[in-house]
C-alpha positions as CSV (number, residue, x, y, z in Angstrom):
1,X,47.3,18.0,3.3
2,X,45.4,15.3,2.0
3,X,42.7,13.9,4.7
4,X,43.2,10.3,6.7
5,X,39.6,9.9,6.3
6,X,37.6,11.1,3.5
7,X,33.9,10.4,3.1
8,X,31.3,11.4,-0.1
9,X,28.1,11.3,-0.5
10,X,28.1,8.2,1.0
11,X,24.7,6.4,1.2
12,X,23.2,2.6,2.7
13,X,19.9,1.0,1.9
14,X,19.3,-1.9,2.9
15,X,16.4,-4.6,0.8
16,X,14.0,-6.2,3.7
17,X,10.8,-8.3,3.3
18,X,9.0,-4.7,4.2
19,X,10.9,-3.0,1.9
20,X,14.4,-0.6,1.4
21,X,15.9,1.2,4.3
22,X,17.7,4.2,4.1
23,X,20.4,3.8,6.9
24,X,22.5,6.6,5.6
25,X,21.9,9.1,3.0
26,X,24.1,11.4,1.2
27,X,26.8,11.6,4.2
28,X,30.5,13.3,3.5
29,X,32.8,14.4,5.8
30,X,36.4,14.4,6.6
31,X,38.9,13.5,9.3
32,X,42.6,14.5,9.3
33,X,45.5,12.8,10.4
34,X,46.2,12.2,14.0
35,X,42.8,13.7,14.9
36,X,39.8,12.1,17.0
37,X,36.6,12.7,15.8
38,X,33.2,12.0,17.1
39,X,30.0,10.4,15.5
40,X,27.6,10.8,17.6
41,X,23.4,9.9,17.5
42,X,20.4,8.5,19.2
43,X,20.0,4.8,18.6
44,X,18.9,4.2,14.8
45,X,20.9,7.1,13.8
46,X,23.2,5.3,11.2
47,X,26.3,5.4,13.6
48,X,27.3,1.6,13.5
49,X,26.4,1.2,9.6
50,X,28.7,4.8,8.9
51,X,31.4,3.2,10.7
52,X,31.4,-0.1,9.1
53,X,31.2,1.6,5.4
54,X,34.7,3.0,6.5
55,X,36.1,-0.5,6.4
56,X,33.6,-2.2,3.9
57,X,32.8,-4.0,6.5
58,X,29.7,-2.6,5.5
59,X,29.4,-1.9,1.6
60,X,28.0,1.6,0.5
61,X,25.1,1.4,-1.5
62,X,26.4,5.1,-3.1
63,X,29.2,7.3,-3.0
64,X,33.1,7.2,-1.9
65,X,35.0,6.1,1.0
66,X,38.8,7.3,0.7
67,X,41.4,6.3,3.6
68,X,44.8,7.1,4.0
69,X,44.3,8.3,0.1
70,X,43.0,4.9,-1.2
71,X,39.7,4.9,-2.7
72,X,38.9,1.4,-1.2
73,X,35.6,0.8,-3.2
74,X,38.5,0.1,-6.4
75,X,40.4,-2.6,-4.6
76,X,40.0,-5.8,-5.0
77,X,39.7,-8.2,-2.4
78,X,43.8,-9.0,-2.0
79,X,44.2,-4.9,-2.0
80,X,41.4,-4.3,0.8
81,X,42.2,-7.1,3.0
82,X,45.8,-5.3,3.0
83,X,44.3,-1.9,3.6
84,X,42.1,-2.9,6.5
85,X,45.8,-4.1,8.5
86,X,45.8,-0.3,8.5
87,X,41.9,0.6,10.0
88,X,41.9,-1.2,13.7
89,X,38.4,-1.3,15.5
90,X,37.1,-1.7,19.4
91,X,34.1,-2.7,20.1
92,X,31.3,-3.1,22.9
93,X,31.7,-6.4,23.7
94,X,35.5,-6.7,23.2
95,X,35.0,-10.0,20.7
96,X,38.1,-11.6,22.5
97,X,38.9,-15.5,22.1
98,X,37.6,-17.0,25.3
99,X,40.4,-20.4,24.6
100,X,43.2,-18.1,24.4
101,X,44.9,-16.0,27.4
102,X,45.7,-12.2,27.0
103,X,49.1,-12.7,25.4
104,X,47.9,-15.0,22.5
105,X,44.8,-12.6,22.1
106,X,47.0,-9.5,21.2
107,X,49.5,-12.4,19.4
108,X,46.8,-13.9,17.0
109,X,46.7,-10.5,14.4
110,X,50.6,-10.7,14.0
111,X,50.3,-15.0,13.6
112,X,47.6,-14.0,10.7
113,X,50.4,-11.0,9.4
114,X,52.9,-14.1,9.2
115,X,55.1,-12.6,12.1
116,X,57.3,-15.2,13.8
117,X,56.3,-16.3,16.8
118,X,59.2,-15.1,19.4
119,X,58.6,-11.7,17.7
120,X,55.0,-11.6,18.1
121,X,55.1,-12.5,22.0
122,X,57.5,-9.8,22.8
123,X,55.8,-7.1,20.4
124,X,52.6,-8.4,22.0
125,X,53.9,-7.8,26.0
126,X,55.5,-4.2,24.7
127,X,51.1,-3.8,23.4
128,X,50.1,-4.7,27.0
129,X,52.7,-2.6,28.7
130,X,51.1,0.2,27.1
131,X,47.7,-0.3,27.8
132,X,48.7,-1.5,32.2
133,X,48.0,-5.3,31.4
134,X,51.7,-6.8,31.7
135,X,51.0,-8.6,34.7
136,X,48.0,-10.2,33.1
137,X,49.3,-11.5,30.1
138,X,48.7,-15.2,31.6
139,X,45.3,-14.7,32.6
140,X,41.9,-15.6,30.5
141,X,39.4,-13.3,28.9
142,X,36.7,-14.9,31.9
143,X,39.3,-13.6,34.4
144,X,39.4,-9.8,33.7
145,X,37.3,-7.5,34.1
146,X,35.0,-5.3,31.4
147,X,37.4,-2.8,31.3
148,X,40.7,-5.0,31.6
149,X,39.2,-7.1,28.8
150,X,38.7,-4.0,26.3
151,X,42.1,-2.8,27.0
152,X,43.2,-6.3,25.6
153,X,41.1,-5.6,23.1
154,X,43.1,-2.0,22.3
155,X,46.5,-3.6,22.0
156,X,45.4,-6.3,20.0
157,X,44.5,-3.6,17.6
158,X,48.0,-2.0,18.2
159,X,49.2,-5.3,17.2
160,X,48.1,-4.9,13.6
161,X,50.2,-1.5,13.4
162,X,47.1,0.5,12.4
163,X,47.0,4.3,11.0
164,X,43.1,5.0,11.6
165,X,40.9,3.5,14.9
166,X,37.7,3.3,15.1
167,X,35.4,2.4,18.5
168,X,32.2,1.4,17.6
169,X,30.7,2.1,21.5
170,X,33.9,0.7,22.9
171,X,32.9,2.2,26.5
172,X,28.8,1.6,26.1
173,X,29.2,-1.5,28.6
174,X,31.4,0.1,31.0
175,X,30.9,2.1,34.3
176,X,31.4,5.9,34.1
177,X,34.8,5.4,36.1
178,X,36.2,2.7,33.8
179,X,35.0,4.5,30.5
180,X,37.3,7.5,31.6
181,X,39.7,5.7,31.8
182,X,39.4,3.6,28.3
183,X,38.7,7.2,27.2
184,X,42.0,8.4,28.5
185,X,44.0,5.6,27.5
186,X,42.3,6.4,23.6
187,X,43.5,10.0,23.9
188,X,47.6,8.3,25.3
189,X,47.3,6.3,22.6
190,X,46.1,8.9,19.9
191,X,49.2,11.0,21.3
192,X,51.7,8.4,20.7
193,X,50.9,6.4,18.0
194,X,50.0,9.6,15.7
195,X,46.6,7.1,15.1
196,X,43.7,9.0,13.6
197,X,40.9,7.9,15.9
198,X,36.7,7.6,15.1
199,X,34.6,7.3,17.6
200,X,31.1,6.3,18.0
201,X,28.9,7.1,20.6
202,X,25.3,7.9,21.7
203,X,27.1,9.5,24.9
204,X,27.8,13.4,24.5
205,X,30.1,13.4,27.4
206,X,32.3,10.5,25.6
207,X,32.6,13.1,22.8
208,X,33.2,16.4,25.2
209,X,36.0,13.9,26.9
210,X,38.1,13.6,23.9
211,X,37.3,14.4,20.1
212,X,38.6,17.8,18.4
213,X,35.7,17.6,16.2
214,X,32.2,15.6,15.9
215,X,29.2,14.8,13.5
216,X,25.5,14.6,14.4
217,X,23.5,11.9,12.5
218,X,19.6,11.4,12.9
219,X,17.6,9.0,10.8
220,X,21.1,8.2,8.6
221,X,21.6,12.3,7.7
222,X,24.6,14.5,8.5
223,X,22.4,17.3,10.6
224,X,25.3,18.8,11.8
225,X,28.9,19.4,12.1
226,X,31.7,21.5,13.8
227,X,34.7,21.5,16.6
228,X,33.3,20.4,19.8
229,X,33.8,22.7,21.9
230,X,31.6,25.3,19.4
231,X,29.0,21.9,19.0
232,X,28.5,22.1,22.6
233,X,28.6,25.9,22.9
234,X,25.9,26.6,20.2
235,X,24.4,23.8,18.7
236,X,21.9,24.4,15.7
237,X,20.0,21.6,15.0
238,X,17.1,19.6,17.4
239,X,19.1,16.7,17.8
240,X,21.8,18.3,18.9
241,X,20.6,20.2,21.5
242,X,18.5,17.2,22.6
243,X,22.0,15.3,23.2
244,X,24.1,18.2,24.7
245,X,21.0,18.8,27.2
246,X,20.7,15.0,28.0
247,X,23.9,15.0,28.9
248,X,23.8,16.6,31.7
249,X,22.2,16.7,34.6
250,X,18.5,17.2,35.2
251,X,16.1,18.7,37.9
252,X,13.8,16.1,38.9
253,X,10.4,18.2,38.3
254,X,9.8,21.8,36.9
255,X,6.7,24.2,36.0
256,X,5.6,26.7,33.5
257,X,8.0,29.5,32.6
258,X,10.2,30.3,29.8
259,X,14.0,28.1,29.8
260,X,16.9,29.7,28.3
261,X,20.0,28.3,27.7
262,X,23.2,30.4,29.0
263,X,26.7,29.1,27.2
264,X,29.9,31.3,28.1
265,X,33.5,30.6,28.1
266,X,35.1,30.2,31.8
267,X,38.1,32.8,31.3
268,X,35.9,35.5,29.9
269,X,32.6,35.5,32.0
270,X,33.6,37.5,35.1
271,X,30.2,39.3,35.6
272,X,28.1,37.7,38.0
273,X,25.2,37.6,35.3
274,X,22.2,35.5,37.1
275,X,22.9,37.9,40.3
276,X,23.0,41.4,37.9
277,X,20.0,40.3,36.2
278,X,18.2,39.2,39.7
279,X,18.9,42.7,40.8
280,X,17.6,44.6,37.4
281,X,14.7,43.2,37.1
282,X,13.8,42.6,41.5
283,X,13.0,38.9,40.7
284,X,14.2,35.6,41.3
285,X,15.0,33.2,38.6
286,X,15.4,29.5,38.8
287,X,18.8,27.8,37.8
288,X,17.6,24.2,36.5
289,X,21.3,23.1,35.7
290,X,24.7,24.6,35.5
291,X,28.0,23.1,34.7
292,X,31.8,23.4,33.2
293,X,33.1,21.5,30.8
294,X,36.9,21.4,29.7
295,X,36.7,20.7,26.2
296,X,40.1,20.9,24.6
297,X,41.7,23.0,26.9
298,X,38.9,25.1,27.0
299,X,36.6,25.5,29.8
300,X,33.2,26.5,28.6
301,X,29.9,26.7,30.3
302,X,26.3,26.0,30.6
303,X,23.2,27.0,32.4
304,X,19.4,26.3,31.8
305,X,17.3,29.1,33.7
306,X,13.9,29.2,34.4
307,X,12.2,32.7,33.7
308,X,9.2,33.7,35.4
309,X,5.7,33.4,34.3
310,X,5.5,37.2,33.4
311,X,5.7,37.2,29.9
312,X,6.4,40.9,29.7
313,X,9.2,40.4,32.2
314,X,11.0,37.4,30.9
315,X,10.8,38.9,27.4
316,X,13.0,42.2,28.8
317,X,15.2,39.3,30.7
318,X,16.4,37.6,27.4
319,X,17.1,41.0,25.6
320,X,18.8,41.9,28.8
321,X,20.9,38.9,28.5
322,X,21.1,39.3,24.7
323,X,23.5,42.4,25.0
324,X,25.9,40.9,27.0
325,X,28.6,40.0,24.8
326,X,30.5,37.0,27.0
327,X,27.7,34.8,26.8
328,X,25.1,33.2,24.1
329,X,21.6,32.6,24.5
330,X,18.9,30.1,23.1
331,X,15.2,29.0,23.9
332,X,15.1,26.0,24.9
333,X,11.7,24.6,24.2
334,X,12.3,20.6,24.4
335,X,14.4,20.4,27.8
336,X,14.6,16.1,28.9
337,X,13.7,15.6,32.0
C-alpha cells in the first residue's frame, strides 16, 4: 500500500545576512495511513521547518514531498491550495479569531470551502460535540481556557474534512493534565476519523503517549528511527537517549560510580534482578530512577542503577546482567540531572 506520507531526501537552507543555514538535510521517511507518528528533537532540531515542508508551507530547498500520492512540489498554486483542504494543522498558540465565538471559528474553513451557511453551523456543532465543546459554542476565544481553546482549534481542522494532521507542539503551552487529555482526544480522533496524524514535539512522554512510530532529528538530520516502543527500549543514537532519559524523572544529586541503563518488558521480567544481583555480588546498588511505561499496549520498563566504585566489581555486575535474557543493558555515560 502506497504511504499517506512520503518524504525524500528532503533538504532546507535558508540565505541570511551571516550566511546559508542548513535546517534540514537529506531527510526521508514515511508515514502510512491512519497511523500517528512522532518527530521529535531538542529545540533547533528542524522539527517546525520538516513539518511545514509537508504542506509547503515551507518550500524544500531539495528533494520530494508526496501526500496522499501527490507529489505536491508539481502542483500549481490552484492544485496545492486544494491539496492542503486535505493536511489540517494545530498549533501552540491555537491562532483562533479573537472577534468570532467558537461556532463561527470551526464555521469559517467551510464559509472559505463555499458551504452554505445552515450546513456549516450544524456540521460545525456535530465538530464541537466531538471534541466536549457543545455547550460552548456561544462563548469567545478570551473566554476558554488553553485547553478548551485548542480543542476549538481541533474541530476547526475537522471542519476542513482532512486525511493527514499534523500538531506542530499543539500541547507545548498546556499543563501536564490538560495535554493528556488533548493527547487522548488526538488518539479518539485518529480512531475515528481514519486521519493519519504527525506530531511534533520536544516532549518524549507526548510521543510514548500516543505515536506507533517516531523520528529523531538533531541539527536538521534524521539520527534515528524505529516503533516507539523499541525507540524507547533501545535507543542508539546520543540524542536519543538524552530525550528518553530527560524524560523521566531524576535524582536530585549523585556521585562517582558506573550508571547502567536496565530496559525489560513488564510481562516477561519475573526475576527479581536488582535483589539477585544484590545477593551475588554481597553489595548494594543504587536505583537512580525506575519506571513503566505503556507504550502501545505494551508495558515496558526502565531503570538507571548506580554501580559501585569497584571497578573490578561493577565490571562482573554488567556481564552478570548481560546474560540475562529478559532485559537489555547500556552505559549510560551522559545521564541529565
Amino acid at each position: 500500500m502506497e504511504p499517506m506520507i512520503k518524504v525524500e531526501h528532503l533538504s532546507k537552507v535558508f540565505s541570511t545576512s551571516a550566511g546559508d543555514v542548513n535546517a534540514l538535510t537529506d531527510v526521508s521517511f514515511e508515514v502510512e495511513k491512519g497511523e500517528i507518528f512522532g518527530i521529535i528533537g531538542l529545540s533547533g532540531a528542524g522539527k517546525s521547518t520538516l513539518v511545514r515542508c509537508l504542506n509547503l508551507l515551507e518550500r524544500p530547498s531539495d528533494g520530494e514531498v508526496i501526500v496522499g500520492g501527490q507529489k505536491l512540489l508539481n502542483l500549481n498554486a490552484k492544485e496545492l491550495r486544494l491539496a492542503r483542504r486535505k493536511i489540517g494543522m494545530i498549533f501552540q498558540h491555537f491562532n483562533l479569531l479573537m472577534q468570532r465565538n467558537v461556532l463561527d471559528n470551526v464555521c469559517f474553513p467551510m464559509e472559505i470551502a463555499g458551504i452554505p451557511k445552515k450546513e456549516a453551523k450544524a456540521k460545525a456543532m456535530e465538530y464541537l460535540k466531538v471534541v466536549g465543546l457543545e455547550s460552548k459554542a456561544k462563548a469567545y476565544p478570551a473566554q476558554l481556557s488553553g485547553g478548551q481553546k485548542q480543542r476549538v482549534a481541533i474541530a476547526r481542522v475537522l471542519a476542513s474534512n482532512p486525511e493527514v494532521l499534523l500538531c506542530d507542539e499543539a500541547t507545548s503551552a498546556l499543563d501536564p493534565e490538560t495535554t493528556k487529555s488533548i493527547l487522548s482526544l488526538i488518539k479518539e480522533i485518529n480512531i475515528k476519523y481514519g486521519l493519519t496524524v504527525v506530531v511534533i514535539t520536544h516532549e518524549m512522554t507526548v510521543i510514548q503517549e500516543i505515536c506507533h512510530k517516531c523520528i529523531v532529528l538533531e541539527s536538521g538530520k534524521l539520527i534515528e528511527q524505529n516503533d516507539v516502543s523499541e525507540l524507547f527500549s533501545h535507543p542508539k543514537t546520543q540524542a536519543a537517549k538524552r530525550l528518553i532519559f530527560a524524560a523521566s524523572p531524576q535524582v536530585s544529586s549523585m556521585t562517582g560510580g558506573r550508571l547502567i541503563r536496565i530496559g525489560f518488558d513488564a510481562h516477561e521480567a519475573l526475576e527479581p534482578i536488582i535483589g539477585n544481583l544484590i545477593l551475588e555480588f554481597r553489595t548494594p546498588v543504587n536505583i537512580l530512577q525506575s519506571e513503566l511505561k505503556t507504550l502501545n499496549g505494551v508495558t515496558r520498563g526502565q531503570m538507571i542503577v548506580q554501580l559501585p566504585d569497584d571497578s573490578e566489581k561493577a565490571e562482573n555486575m554488567i556481564k552478570w546482567l548481560r546474560n540475562k535474557k529478559t532485559i537489555s543493558i547500556q552505559e549510560v555515560v551522559d545521564y541529565v540531572i
